[in-house]
C-alpha positions as CSV (number, residue, x, y, z in Angstrom):
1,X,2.1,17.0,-26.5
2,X,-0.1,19.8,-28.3
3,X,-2.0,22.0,-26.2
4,X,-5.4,20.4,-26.6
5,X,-4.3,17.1,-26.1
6,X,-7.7,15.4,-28.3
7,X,-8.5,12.3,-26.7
8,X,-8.4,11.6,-23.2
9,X,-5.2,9.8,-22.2
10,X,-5.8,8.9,-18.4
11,X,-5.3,5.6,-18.4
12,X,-4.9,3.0,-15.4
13,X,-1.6,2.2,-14.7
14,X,0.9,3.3,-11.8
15,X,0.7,6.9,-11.3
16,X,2.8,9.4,-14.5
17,X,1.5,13.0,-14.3
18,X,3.1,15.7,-16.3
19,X,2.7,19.6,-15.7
20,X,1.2,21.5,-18.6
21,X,1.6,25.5,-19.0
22,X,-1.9,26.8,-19.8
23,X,-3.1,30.6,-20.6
24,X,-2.0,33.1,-18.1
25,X,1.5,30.9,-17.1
26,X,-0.5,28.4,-14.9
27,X,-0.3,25.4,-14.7
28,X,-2.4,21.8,-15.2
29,X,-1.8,18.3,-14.5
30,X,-2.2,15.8,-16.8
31,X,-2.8,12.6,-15.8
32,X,-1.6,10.5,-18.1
33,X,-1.4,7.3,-15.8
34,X,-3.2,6.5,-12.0
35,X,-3.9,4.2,-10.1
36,X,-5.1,5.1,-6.8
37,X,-7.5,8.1,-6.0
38,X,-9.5,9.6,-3.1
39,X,-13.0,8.5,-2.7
40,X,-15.6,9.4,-0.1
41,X,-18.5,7.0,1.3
42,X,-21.4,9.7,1.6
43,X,-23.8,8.3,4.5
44,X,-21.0,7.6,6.9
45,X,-18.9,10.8,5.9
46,X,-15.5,8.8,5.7
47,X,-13.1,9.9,3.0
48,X,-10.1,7.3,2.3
49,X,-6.8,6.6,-0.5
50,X,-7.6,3.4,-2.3
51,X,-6.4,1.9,-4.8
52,X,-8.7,1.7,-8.6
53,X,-9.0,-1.4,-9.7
54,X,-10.8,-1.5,-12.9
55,X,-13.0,0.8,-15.0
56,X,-16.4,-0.9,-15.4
57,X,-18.6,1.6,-17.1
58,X,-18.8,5.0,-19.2
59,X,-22.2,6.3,-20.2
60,X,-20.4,8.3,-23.3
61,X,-18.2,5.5,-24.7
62,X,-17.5,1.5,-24.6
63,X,-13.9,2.3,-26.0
64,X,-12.9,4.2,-22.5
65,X,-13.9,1.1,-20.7
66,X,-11.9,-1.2,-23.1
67,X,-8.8,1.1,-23.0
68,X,-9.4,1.4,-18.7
69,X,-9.2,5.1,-19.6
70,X,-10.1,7.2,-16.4
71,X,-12.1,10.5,-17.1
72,X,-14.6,12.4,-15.1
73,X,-18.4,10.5,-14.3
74,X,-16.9,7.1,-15.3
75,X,-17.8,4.2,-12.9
76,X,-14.9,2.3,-11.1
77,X,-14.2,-0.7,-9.2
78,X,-12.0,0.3,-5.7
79,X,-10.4,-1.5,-3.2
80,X,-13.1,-1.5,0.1
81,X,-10.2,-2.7,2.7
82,X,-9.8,1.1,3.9
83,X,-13.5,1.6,4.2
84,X,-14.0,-1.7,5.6
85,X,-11.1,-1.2,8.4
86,X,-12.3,2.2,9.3
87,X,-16.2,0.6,9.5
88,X,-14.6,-2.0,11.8
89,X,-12.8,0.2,14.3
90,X,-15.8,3.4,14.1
91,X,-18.9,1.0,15.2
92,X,-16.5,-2.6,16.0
93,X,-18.6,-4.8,14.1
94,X,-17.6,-7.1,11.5
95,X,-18.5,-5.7,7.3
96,X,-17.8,-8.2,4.2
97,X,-17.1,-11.3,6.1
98,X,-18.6,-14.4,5.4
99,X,-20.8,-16.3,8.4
100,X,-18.4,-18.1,10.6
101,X,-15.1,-16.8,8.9
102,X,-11.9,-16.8,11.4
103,X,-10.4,-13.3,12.2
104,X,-6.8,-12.9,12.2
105,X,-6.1,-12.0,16.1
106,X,-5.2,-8.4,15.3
107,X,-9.1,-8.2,14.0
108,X,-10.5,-10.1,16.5
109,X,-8.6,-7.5,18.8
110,X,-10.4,-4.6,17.0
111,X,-13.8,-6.0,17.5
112,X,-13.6,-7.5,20.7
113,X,-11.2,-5.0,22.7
114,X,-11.5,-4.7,26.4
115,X,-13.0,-0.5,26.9
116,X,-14.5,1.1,30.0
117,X,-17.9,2.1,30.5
118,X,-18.1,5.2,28.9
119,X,-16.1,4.0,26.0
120,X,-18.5,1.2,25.7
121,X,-21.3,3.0,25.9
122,X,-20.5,5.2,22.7
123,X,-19.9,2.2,20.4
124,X,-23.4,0.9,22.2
125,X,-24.5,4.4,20.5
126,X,-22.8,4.2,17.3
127,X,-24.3,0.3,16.9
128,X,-28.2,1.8,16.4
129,X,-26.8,3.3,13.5
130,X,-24.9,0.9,11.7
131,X,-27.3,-0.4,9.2
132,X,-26.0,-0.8,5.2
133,X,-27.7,-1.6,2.4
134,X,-27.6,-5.5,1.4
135,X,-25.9,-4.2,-2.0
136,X,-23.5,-2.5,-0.2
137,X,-22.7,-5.6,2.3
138,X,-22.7,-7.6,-1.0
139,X,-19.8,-5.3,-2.6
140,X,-17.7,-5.6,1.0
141,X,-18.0,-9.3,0.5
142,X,-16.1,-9.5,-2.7
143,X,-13.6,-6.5,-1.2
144,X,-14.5,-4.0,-4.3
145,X,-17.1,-1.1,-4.2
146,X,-18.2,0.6,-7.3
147,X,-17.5,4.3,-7.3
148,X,-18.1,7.2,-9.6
149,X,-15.2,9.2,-10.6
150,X,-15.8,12.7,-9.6
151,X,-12.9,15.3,-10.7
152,X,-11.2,15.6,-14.2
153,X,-8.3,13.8,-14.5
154,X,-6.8,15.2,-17.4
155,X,-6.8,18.6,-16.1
156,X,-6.3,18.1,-12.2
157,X,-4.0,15.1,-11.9
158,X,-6.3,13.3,-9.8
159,X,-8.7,10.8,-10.1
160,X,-11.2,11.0,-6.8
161,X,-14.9,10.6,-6.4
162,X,-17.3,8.7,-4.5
163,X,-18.5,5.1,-3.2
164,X,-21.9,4.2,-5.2
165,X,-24.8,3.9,-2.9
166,X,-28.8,3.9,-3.2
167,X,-30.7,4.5,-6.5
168,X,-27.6,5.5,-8.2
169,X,-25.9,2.3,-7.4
170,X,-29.0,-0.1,-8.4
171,X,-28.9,2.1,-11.8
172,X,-25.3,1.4,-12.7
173,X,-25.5,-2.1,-11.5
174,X,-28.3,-2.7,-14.1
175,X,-26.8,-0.5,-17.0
176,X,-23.2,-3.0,-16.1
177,X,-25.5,-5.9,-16.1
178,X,-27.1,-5.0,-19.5
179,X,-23.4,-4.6,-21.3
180,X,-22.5,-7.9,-19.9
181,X,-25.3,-9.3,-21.4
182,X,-24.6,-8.0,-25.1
């Protein structure tokens, strides 16, 4: 591979990195394949490994979403089970599950786990604040999130970023809405 490798060749497929020597004898990593990244939910400041499932959208070019070709500020589709197990266990109430859906007795466990007083009284806390958006709640129904890619993957090795949420998240839902619709 020549130095300036000229089109971006992260695509998404089990993880292949290889070490390139740059100016000075350091060294970058090249992803040339990933599939799993870091990616941290911003309003309850909870950072978890998941796994990438698709890439959905790329403001620069339709050809990297085509090709699934991961580069920084392209819009992803993740795996929510981590976030949706540590939502669980931090405020134990249910997230993404449809009205009257049966819990597997380990969950049911989780959410309904005999604690003392004090203990019971911080979860009693924690349960003011657990509101989420409805789009949110949507996303943890269907068990993906959308999430923005954050580093450079071509030059770090890594592909982590952060869940979609607010304004930002209505805009990319419309701009993946409109691309469906062509």
């Amino acid at each position: 591979m020549s130095w300036d490798a000229p089109l971006p060749t992260q695509r998404l497929a089990p993880r292949r990195i290889h070490t390139v020597r740059v100016r000075g004898g350091n060294k970058k990593y090249r992803a040339l394949r990933l599939d799993v990244g870091n990616f941290s939910w911003g309003s309850e400041c909870c950072t978890r490994k998941t796994r990438i499932i698709d890439v959905v959208y790329n403001a620069s070019n339709n050809e990297l979403v085509r090709t699934k070709t991961l580069v920084k500020n392209c819009i992803v589709l993740i795996d929510s089970t981590p976030y949706r197990q540590w939502y669980e266990s931090h405020y134990a109430l249910p997230l993404g599950r449809k009205k009257g859906a049966k819990l597997t007795p380990e969950e049911e466990e989780i959410l309904n786990k005999k604690r003392s007083k004090k203990i019971q009284k911080k979860y009693d806390e924690r349960k003011k604040n657990a509101k989420i958006s409805s789009l949110l709640e949507e996303q943890f129904q269907q068990g993906k999130l959308l999430a923005c890619i954050a580093s450079r993957p071509g030059q770090c090795g890594r592909a982590d970023g952060y869940v979609l949420e607010g304004k930002e998240l209505e805009f990319y839902l419309r701009k993946i809405k409109a691309r469906k619709g062509k």
